[in-house]
C-alpha positions, 0 to 999 in steps of 0.5 A, spaced: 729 271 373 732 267 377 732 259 376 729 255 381 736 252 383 738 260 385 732 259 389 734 253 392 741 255 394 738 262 397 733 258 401 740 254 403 743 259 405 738 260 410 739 254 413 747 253 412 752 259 413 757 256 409 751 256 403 751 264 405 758 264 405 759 262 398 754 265 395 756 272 398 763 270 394 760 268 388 756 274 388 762 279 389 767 275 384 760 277 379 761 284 381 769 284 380 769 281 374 764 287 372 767 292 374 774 288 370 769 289 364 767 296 364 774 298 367 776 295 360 771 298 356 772 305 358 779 304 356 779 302 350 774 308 348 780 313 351 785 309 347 780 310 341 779 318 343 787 319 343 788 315 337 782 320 333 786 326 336 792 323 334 795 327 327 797 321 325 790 318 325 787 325 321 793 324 316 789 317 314 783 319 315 784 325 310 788 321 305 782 315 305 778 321 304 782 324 297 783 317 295 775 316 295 774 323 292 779 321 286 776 315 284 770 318 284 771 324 279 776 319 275 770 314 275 766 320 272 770 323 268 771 317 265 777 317 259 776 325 259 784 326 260 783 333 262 778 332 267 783 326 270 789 331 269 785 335 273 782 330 278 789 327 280 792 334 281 786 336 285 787 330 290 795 330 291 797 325 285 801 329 281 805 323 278 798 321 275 797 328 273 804 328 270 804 321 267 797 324 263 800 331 262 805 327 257 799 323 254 797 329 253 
């Protein structure tokens, strides 16, 4: 909703070119700097996409889903040095699963 100091200006631009001037550049500075925003949101949604398509990116991912997966059964098996021995083998962590099988 426009103020009533829009609605003052508006009805001074009727009056005064100079009014209509400074508005019609007050409006497309408005516009530019939207589109500035929007130029700038669209390109970091596609830096986010490459990035998400990047193996470097899906090795993370897939790293902080076996590490996640191994606390788990680590958790559940509790001081199971079996199920531990067989977690840590399960999820790439076979200096844990060596160091275990020693214990053993």
């Amino acid at each position: 909703m426009a103020g009533f100091g829009d609605v003052l200006r508006g009805l001074g631009s009727v009056l005064n070119p100079q009014v209509a001037q400074q508005l019609g550049e007050e409006q497309r500075q408005e516009r530019g700097a939207e589109s500035q925003l929007q130029k700038q949101l669209g390109m970091l949604m596609l830096t986010k996409q490459i990035e998400q398509q990047s193996p470097e990116y899906q090795a993370k991912v897939e790293a902080l889903k076996n590490e996640k997966g191994f606390r788990e059964e680590a958790s559940a098996a509790g001081s199971d040095l079996v199920k531990l021995t067989a977690a840590a083998a399960k999820y790439g962590k076979p200096e844990i699963a060596a160091g275990l099988l020693k214990q053993q």
